[in-house]
N, C-alpha and C positions, 0 to 999 in steps of 0.2 A: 630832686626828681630827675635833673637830668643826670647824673649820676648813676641812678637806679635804672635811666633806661640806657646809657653806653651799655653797661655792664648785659642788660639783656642782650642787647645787640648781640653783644661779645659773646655771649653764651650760646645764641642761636648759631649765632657761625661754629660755632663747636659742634653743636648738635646736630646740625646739617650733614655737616662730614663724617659724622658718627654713624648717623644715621646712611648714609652711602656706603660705609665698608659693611654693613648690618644687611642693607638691601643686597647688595653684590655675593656678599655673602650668602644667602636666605637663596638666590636664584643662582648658586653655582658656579658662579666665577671665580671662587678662591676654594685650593682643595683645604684637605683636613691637616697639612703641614703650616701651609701657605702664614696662620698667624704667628705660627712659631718663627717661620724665618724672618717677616716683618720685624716683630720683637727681638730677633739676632742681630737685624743689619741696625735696629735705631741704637741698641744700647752700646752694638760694638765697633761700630763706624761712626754712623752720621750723629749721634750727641757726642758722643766726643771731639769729632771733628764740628760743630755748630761750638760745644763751651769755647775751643784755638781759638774762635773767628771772636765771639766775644769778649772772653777778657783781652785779646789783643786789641780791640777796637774801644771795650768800654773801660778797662783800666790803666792804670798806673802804677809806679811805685807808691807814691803816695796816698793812693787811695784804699790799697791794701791795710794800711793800720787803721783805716776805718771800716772795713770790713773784719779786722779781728777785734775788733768791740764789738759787732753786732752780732756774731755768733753766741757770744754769752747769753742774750736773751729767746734764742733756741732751744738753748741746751736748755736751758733751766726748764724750760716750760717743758720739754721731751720729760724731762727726767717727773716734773710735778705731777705731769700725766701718768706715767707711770705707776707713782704712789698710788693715785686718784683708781687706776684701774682695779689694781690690786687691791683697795679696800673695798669696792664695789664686788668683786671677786666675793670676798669676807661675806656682805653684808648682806647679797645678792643670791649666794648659793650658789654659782654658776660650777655646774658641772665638768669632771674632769673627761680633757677632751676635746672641750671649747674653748677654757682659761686662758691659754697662751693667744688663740685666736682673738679672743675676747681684749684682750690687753696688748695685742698690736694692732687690732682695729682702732683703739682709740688712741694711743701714743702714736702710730706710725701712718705716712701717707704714700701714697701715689705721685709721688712725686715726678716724675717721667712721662706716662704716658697719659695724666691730666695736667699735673703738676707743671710741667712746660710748655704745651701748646696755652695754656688756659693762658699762664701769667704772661706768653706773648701776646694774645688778643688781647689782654686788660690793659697792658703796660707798654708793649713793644718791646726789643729787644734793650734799650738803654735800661731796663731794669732786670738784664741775665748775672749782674754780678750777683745781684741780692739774692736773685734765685738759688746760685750758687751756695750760697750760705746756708739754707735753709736745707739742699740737697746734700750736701757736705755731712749735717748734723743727722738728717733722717738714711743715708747711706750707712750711718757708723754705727746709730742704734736700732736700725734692724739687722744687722748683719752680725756686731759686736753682742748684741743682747738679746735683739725682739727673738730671734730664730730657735736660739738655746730655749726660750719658754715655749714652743709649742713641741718643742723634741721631748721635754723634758713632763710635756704635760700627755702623753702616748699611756692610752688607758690600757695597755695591751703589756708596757713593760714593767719592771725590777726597776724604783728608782735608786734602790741602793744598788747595783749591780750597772746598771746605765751609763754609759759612759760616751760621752757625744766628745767626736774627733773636731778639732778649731779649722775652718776652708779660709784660708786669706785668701785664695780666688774671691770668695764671696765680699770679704772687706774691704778689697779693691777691685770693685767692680772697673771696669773699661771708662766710665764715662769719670770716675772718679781720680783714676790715673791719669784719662786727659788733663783733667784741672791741675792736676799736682806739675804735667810735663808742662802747660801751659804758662803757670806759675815759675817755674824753674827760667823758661825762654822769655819770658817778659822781663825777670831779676836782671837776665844774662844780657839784656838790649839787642839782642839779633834781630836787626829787620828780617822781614818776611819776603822773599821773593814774588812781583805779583803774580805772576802765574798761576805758584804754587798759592795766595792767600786764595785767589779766583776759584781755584779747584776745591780748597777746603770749604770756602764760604757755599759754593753748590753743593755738594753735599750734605754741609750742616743742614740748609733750607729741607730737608728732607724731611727734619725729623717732627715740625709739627702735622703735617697731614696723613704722614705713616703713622705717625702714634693714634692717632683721631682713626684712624680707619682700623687698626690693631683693634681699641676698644669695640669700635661696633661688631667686629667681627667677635668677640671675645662675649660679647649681650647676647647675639644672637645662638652659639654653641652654649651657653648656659641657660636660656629658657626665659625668656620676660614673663613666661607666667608658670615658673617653677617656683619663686620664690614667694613667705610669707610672713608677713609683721606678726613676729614674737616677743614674747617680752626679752629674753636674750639679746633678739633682736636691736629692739628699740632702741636699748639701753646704750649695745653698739654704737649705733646712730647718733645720740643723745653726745656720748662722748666724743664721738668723730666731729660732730658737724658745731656743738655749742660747749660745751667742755675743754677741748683741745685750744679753738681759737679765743676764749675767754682768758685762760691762764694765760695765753702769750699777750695780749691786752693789758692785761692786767698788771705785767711782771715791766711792759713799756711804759705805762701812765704810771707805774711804781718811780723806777727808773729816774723817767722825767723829772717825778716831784720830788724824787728823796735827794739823789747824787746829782742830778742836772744831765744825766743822761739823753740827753736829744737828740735820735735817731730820724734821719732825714726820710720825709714825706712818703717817698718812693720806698724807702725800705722798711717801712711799718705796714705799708697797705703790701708790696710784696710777701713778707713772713708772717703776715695774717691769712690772707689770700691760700697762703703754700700750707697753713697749717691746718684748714678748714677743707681739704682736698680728698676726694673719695680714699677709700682703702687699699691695699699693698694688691695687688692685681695678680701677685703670687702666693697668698693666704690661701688659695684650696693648693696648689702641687705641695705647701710645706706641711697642710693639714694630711694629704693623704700619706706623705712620705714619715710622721707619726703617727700612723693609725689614728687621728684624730676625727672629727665630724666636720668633714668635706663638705656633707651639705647644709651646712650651718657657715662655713668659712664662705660658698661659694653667695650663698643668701645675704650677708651682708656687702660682699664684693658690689654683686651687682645691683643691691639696692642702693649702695653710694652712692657709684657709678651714674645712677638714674636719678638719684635727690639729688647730687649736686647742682643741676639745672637750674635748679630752686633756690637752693643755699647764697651761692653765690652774689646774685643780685641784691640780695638781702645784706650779704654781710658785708659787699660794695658800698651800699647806704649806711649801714652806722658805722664805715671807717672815716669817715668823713668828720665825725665828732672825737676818733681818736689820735 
């Protein structure tokens, strides 16, 4: 129980702030740019400069080889989900148009602008390397994979004639380049000047209450009462919020029993946590940019976005048995 009620805590505090960029928003204090440039300065400054501050603070050499063992149980689960989608796809009927939306709703998260403030409130910063991990995996298979399936699902083109150009901009996002520079300068043991740690570390502090204010502002430009539970819908849902974080459960308590794999406390409730986290907050611009159904990508966004409140606290309480 007290478990279940941190976690509310923790969510309220989310939602509060959410709820602030929503109001501010709603009464005209942010123009019609204003959320795009939020989401410019968090993803191309301030989290990459917040991951510097923490792997320099939270890791080591040594700790690294236990962080390239617990990405294997990411991956797996990314890649299960995938199948998982896909044959729901099959069995489902889901129309061309939604597919690719459909199957990075449920393989892919939000990692960023829920995905980081959340697992700070839950955990605090001593759990950003794990975070890392999980952002690491979900950075590669949207960008490497999930994106090519909604280009590729454009009810409008020639799929034999289609031919989608590869962006490593997109594969190495800014926040994902920090980690790799960050990694590099922690191998290499350059202390950090304080100054300059002081000035990164302000910055980083940025990126949970911009991200929190980004979303509300992002709820309120999409309608809280545009959206509606379809069965397309649900199914979304289903797979984001109890499907996604089961197989990576499952592939742990595998893990554990088979090979003796035991993943430390903090890194099991982190990569559950990350893997149960609303949907890609970019699923309508890559819906519309394939002629896809934008308002079917933006419907599950924001119905995430708004069940997670829910989700979480819940799935705070049964980590505790795993």
């Amino acid at each position: 129980m007290t478990v279940f009620l941190t976690s509310v805590s923790s969510v309220v505090e989310i939602v509060l702030i959410m709820a602030l960029g929503y109001i501010l928003r709603r009464n005209g204090w942010f123009g019609d740019t204003f959320g795009s440039n939020i989401a410019s300065l968090i993803t191309k400054i301030a989290l990459p400069a917040s991951i510097f501050v923490s792997v320099m603070k939270y890791l080591s050499r040594d700790k690294l080889a236990s962080l390239g063992i617990g990405i294997i149980f990411p991956a797996l689960a990314v890649v299960i989900s995938y199948l998982l989608a896909f044959a729901a796809v099959k069995i489902f009927h889901i129309r061309k148009g939604q597919r690719g939306i459909f199957i990075n709703a449920v393989a892919n998260a939000n990692t960023i602008f829920i995905g980081m403030p959340l697992n700070n409130a839950l955990f605090g910063s001593k759990a950003m390397s794990y975070f890392l991990i999980y952002y690491i995996v979900n950075t590669v298979s949207t960008w490497a994979f999930g994106v090519f399936l909604i280009q590729n699902d454009d009810p409008t083109s020639d799929q034999n004639k289609s031919k989608q150009e590869f962006d490593w901009h997109k594969l190495l996002p800014m926040p994902l380049v920090g980690f790799i520079f960050s990694i590099i300068w922690l191998l290499i043991g350059i202390p950090v000047p304080n100054f300059l740690g002081q000035t990164v570390s302000y910055v980083g502090s940025l990126v949970t209450p911009l991200s929190l204010i980004y979303i509300g502002i992002v709820l309120y430009d999409a309608g809280l009462n545009n959206f509606h539970f379809e069965r397309d819908s649900i199914l979304a849902l289903l797979g984001r919020f109890i499907i996604s974080p089961l197989v990576l459960i499952l592939l742990i308590k595998l893990g554990a029993g088979t090979v003796g794999l035991q993943l430390p406390s903090l890194m099991r409730q982190t990569l559950v946590v990350q893997s149960a986290t609303p949907m890609l907050a970019v699923l309508p611009i890559l819906a519309a940019e394939a002629h896809g159904d934008v308002k079917y990508a933006t419907d599950v966004v924001v119905m995430s976005t708004v069940l997670f409140v829910v989700v979480v606290p819940i799935l705070m309480s049964i980590l505790q048995f795993v």
